[in-house]
Structures are given as C-alpha cells and as structure tokens.
C-alpha positions in Angstrom: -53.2 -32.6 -27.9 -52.9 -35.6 -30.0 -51.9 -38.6 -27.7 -48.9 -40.7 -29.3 -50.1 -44.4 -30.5 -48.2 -46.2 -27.5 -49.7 -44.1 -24.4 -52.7 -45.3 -23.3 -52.9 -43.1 -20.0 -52.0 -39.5 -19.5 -49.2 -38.6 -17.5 -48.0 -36.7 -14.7 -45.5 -33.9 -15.2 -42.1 -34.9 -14.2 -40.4 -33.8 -10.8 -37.2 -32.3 -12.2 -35.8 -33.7 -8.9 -36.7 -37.1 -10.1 -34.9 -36.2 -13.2 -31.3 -35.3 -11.7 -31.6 -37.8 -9.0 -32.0 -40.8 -11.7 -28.9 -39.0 -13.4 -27.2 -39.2 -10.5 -28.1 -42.9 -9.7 -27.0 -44.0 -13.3 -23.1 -42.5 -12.5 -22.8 -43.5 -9.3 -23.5 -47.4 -10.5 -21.6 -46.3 -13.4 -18.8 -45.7 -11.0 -19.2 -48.8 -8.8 -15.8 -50.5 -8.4 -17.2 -54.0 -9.5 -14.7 -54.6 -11.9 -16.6 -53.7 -15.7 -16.8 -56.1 -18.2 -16.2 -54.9 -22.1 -20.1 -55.9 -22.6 -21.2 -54.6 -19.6 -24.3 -52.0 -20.7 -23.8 -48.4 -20.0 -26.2 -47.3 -17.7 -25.7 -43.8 -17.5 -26.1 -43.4 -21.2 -29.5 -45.6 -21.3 -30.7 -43.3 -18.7 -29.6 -40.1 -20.8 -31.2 -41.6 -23.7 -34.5 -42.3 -22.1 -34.7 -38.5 -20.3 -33.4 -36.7 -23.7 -36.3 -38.5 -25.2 -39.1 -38.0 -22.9 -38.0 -34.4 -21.3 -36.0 -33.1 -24.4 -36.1 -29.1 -23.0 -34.9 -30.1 -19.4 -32.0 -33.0 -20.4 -29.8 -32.2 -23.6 -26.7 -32.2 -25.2 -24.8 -30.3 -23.1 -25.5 -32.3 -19.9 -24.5 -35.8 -21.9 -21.4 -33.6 -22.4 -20.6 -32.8 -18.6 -21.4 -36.4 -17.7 -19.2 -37.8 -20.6 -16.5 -35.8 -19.1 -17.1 -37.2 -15.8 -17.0 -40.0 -16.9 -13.8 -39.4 -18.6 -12.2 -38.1 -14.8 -13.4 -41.0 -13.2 -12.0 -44.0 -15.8 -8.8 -42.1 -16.2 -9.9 -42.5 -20.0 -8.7 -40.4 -23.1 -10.3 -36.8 -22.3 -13.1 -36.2 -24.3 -13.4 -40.2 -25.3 -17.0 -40.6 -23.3 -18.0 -36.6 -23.9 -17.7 -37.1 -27.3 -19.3 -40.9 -27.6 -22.6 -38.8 -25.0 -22.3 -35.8 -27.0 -23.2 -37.7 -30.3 -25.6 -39.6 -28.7 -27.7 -37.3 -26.8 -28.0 -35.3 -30.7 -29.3 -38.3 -32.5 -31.4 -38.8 -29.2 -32.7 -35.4 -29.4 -33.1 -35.7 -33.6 -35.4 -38.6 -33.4 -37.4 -38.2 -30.1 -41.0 -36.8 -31.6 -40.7 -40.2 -34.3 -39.8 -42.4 -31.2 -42.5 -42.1 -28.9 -45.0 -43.2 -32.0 -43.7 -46.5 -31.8 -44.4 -49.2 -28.7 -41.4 -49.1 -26.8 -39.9 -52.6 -27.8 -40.1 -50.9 -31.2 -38.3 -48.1 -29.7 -35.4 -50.3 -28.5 -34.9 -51.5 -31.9 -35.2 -47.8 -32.6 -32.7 -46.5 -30.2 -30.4 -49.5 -30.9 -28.0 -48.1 -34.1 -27.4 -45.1 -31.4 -26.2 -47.0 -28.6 -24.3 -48.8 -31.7 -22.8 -45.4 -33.0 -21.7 -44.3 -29.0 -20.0 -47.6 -28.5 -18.6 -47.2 -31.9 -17.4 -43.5 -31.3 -15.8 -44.5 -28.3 -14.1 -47.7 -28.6 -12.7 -45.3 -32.1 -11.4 -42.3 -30.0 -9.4 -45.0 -27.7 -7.9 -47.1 -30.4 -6.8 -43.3 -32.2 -5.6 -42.3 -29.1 -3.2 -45.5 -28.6 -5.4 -47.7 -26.7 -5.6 -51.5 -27.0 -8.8 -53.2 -28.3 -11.3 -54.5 -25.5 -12.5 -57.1 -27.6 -15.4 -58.5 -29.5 -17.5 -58.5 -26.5 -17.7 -54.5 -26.3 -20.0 -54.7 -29.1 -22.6 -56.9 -27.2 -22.9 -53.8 -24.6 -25.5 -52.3 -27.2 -27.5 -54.9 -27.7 -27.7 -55.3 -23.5 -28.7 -51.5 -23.5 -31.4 -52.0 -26.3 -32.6 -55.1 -24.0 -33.0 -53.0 -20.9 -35.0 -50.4 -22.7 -38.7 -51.7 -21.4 -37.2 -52.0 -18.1 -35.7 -48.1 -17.4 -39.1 -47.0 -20.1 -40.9 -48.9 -16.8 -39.2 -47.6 -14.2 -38.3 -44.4 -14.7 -42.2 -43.2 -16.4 -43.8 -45.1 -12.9 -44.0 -41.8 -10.5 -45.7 -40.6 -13.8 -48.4 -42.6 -14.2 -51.8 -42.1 -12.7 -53.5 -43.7 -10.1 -56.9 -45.3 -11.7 -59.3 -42.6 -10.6 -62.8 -44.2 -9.3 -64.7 -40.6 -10.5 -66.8 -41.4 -13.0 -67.8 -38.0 -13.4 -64.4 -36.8 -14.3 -63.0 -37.4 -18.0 -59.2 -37.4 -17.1 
C-alpha cells in the first residue's frame, strides 16, 4: 500500500466506538448552554469533517444529515438550516478526502478551510431566506477558528491510533 507523504507511522484500525463516542462528544459541547458567540467554531462539524476524511465508509453524508437536524431541534433553528449547511459539507468532505491526506495537515487546514467557509455560508443563507436577522460580521471568523483547530482534533482524535514505538528489531512493522 502506498503510504500518503504526511504519515510517517502506520496506524491502528479505528474502534468504531471511538468514532460515535467523539460524535457524540462534539454535540453534546455543541449543545452546552454557555451562551454561543456568532464566531464561536463549530465543533461538531470539525469533528464530522475530520472522521468523513479519515474513515469515509463508516461516517458520511447521511449521518452529517441526522446530526444537522439535531442540531436544528436543539437551536429551535429553521428546519433543515444545519442539515443542509452538514449535508454540503460532509459531500465536499467526502469529494476531496484521497487529495487531502497527501498534504501535511496544516496544509490540510488551509485545505478544508473554503468548506467550513461554504457551511457557514449555506447556513447563515438559509436563515437570512427564512426571515432571520443577520448575526454579524463575526460569524464569518467561526471558519477561520475551525481551520485553526484542525492540528489539534487531526492530534487528538488519530492518538488511540498511533503505535506504541515497538523495541523488536526483528519485526519490520
């Protein structure tokens, strides 16, 4: 198997547990009553983005749907206004995952950055149409926060991945 550029180690197979726990995570601080601000970075959809990305058979369009309309339910926002904005973004995630992971992953951020641009975009669009008032400027710094804590979830979320250093000489992986 030919190794993308920006691995240097193999990695362990994912636990699908891991996968919908880390989902599940995402939404529930996603649905912490802290009061959001309009450039607050959505987690949940960083989170999509990554597993779409690295596990593109397991996480796909159709689960950024269900938790776009959760997250719909839960703002008391314009139904279909996040399922739309995680529906678009989990494609375009899906479209450019084999190109992505040939890049190091601050190139990915700037990679993945026009996406989280587009979802914001979609969004803040399907709210305005729907009679909404505009949140402000400020929304549009909530992609450039998601872009900047790219190397962080790429960190946490591949660590239960990563091998141990094996001491065996003897043993080529």
């Amino acid at each position: 198997m030919i190794m993308p550029r920006g691995s240097d180690q193999l990695l362990l197979p994912v636990n699908p547990l891991f996968i919908g726990l880390s989902l599940l995570l995402a939404l529930a601080l996603e649905m912490l009553p802290v009061g959001r601000h309009a450039a607050s970075p959505d987690l949940l959809a960083l989170v999509l983005v990554f597993w779409i990305v690295h596990q593109p058979h397991r996480v796909g369009v159709g689960l950024g749907f269900v938790f776009g309309l959760v997250m719909d339910v839960h703002e008391s926002a314009v139904l279909g206004q996040h399922a739309l904005a995680y529906t678009l973004l989990a494609y375009f995630a899906i479209t450019i995952h084999r190109r992505l992971l040939w890049f190091s992953v601050p190139a990915q951020a700037l990679q993945i950055l026009p996406l989280f641009f587009a979802a914001h975009g979609v969004s803040m669009a399907a709210r305005l149409i729907a009679g909404g008032m505009f949140p402000g400027w400020a929304v549009m710094l909530a992609p450039l926060f998601e872009a900047a804590l790219w190397p962080v979830v790429v960190w946490l979320l591949l660590a239960p991945q990563r091998r141990a250093p094996d001491p065996d000489v003897n043993r080529p992986l």
